[in-house]
N, C-alpha and C positions, 0 to 999 in steps of 0.2 A: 419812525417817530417814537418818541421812547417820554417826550413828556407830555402831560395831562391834555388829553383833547378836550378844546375849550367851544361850542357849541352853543347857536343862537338855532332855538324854535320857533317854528311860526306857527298861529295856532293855539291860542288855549281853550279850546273847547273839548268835545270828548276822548277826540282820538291825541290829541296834543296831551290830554292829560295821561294817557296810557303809555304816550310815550317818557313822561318825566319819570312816571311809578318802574318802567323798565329799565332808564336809566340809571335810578338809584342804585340799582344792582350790581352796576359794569364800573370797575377798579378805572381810574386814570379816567374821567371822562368830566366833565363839569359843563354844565347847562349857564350859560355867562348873561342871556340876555332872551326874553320874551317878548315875541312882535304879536301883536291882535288890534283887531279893532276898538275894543271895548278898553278904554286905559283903567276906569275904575276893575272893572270884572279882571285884566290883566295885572293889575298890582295884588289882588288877592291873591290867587293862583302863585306869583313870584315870591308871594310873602310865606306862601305856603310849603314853597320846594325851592327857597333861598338864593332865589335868582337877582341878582343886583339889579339890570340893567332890565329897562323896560319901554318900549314902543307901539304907535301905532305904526310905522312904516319901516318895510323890511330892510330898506337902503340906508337907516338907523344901524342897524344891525350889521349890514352888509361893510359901513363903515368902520366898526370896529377891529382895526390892527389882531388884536389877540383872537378874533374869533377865527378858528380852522376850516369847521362845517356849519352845514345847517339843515333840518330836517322842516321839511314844509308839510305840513298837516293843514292845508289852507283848503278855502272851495275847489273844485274840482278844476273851474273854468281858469283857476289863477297858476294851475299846475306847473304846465308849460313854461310861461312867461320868468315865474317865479324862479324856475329851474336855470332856466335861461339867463335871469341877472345873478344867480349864486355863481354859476360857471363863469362869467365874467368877471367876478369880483374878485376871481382867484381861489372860491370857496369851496369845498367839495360839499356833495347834495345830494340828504335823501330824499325822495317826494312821495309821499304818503298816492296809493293808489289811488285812480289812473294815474299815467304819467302826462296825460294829455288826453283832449276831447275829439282833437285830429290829426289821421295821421300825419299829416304836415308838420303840424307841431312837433309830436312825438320824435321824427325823425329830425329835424330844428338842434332838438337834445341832444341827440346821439352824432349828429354832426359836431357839437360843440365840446361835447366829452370828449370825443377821439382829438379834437384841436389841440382840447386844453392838457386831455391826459390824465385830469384831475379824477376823482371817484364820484361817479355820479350811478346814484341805485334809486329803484321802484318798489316801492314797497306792498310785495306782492307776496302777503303774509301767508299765503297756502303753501308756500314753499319752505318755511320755517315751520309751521305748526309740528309738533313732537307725532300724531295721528298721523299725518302725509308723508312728515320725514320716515315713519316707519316702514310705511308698505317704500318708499322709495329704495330704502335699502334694501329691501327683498328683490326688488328691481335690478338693481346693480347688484347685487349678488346673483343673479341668474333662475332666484330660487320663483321668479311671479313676475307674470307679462298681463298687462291690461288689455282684454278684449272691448269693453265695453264700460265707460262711468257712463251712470245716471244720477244726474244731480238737483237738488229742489233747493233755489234760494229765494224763500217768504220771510215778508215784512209785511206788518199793516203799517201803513203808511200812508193814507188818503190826505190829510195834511201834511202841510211840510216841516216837519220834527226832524231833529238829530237822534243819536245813540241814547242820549240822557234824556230825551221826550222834551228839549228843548225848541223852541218856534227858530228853524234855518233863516238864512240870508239869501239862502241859494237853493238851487234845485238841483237833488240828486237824477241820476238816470240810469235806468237798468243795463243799456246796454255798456255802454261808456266805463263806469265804476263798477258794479256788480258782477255783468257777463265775463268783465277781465278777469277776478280770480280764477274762474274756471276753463277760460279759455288759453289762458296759461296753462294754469294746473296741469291741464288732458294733454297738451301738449308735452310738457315736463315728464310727465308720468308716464306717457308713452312713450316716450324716446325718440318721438319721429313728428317729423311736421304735419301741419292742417293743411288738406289739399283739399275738401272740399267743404264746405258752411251754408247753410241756408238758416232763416231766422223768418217766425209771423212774429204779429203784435197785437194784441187789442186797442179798444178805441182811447185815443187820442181823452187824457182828461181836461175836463174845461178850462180850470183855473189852472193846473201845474203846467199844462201843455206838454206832457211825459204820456207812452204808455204805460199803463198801471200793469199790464200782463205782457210775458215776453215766450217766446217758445225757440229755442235755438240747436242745429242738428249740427255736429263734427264728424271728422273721417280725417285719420291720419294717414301717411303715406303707409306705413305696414299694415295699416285695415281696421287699426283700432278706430272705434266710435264713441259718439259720447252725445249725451241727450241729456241736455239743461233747460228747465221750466223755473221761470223768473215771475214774481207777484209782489206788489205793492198791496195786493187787497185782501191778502191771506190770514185770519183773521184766529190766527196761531194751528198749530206750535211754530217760531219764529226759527230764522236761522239759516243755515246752510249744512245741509247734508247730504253726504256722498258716500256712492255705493260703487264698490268697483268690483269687478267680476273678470277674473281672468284666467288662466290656466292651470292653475294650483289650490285655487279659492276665492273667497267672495270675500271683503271686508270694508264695512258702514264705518264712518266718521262723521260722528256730530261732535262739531266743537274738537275741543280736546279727548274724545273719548273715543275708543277704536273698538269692533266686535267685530266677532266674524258672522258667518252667514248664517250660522245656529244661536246667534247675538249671546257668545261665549265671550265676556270682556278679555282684551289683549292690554297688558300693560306699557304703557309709553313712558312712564315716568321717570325708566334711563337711558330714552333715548337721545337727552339733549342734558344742559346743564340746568335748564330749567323749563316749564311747563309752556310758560308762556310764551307765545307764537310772536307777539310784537318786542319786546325783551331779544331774544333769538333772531331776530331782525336786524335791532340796532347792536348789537354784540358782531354779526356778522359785516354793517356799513363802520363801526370806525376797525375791527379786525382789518378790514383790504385796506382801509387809511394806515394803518402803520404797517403795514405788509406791502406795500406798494401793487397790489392786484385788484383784479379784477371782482368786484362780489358777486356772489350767487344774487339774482335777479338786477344785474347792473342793466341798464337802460339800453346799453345792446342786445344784450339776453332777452329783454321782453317785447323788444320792438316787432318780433313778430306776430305778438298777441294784436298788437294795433291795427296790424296792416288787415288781419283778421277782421276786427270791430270795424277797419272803414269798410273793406266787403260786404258785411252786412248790414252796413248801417245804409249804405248803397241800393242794397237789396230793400228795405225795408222802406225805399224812398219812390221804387220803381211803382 
């Protein structure tokens, strides 16, 4: 495909809008059409990053001839569904993490990809971050094998706020959206499957009906582990940070920032063409569009993370 990829998002709220700010960056790519709820709040936002075409319903969108993809930045719970009528409409589709709340779902998707053929990815940003992409390459270079991530991802979150401290429509969930980056990740970054998962949780909150604390253990097939402690009630430093410790060294990523285990900063800043993990994301979902391949975190790739989440989420019900 060698002309301008024309693109309906769904989504204008925080992460929708990190996605417009990444794509201004990528040559050949044009944002044609914005789905949200809110049509006032939705016309700003288009006004803002020159988008024509504007909706509350994605089958608006969906109907547009010139549109090629679509990137769903929607609630969590519309993931699936959503993904689901993009692949039927002929559209290829990216879907902002999870890809789904079960596996059923999840697999739904990846049934419908391999139908249609079309490019269907999860936006399973730890695998683009310029920090991850680093040690990865040490990985496949031969030069660092992960024994062991220990990873902490805090949020204060006792209400139901977004990224931008705005009042949600919906309700996030630690294990579902959160536990996925990492239960990817450890997988990715080991090289080898999860053979074994167990997960506790704290008490049940009254009004979100979420637990607010998550504790979850991994073990891949080569022996690597990994040990991820999840809070809604963490009352800072926020975030996600991870410590990996393996046979040549140790090195912490917070955010974009990589150190090693004497927290001697490592530079990332040539290891991509730009910093940003969501940017390098969407750069990588219309690349396999005109490449006709497969993307790194395509919806088969991650499907094992799910089968994972329904295991514990199983576990967590016993």
């Amino acid at each position: 495909m060698s002309k301008t990829i024309k693109v309906a998002l769904a989504g204008a709220g925080a992460f929708g809008i990190k996605h417009l700010d990444g794509i201004k960056n990528i040559d050949g790519v044009e944002v044609v059409s914005l789905v949200s709820r809110d049509l006032e709040k939705t016309k700003e936002v288009a006004d803002k990053y020159g988008i024509g075409h504007i909706t509350t319903d994605l089958a608006d969108s969906l109907a547009l001839p010139e549109v090629d993809a679509v990137i769903l930045c929607t609630p969590t719970q519309m993931h699936a569904s959503q993904a689901i009528a993009c692949l039927r409409a002929g559209k290829h589709v990216q879907v902002e993490i999870p890809l789904a709340d079960s596996l059923a779902d999840a697999q739904e998707v990846v049934r419908l990809q391999q139908e249609t053929g079309l490019v269907a990815m999860c936006g399973h940003t730890r695998r683009f971050n310029p920090s991850h992409q680093w040690v990865h390459k040490k990985i496949e270079a031969g030069e660092f094998n992960v024994q062991q991530m220990d990873v902490q991802t805090y949020f204060f979150r006792r209400t139901n706020m977004n990224a931008l401290g705005q009042p949600r429509s919906w309700t996030d969930h630690l294990l579902w959206h959160h536990a996925a980056h990492t239960v990817d990740l450890f997988a990715y970054q080991a090289g080898s499957p999860i053979v074994k998962a167990n997960a506790i949780q704290g008490p049940i909150h009254p009004t979100l009906g979420i637990a607010m604390d998550m504790s979850i253990q991994l073990k891949a097939a080569n022996g690597a582990i990994c040990t991820l402690s999840l809070s809604f009630n963490n009352d800072g430093p926020l975030g996600t940070f991870f410590r990996y410790i393996g046979d040549t060294g140790t090195y912490i990523a917070r955010y974009d920032d990589l150190v090693n285990g004497k927290e001697e900063r490592i530079d990332v800043s040539k290891v991509d063409v730009s910093m940003n993990g969501i940017e390098l994301q969407d750069r990588e979902f219309f690349a396999a569009i005109r490449e006709g391949r497969e993307p790194n975190s395509s919806v088969a790739k991650v499907l094992p993370c799910y089968e994972v989440l329904a295991q514990l989420e199983q576990q967590l019900k016993d």
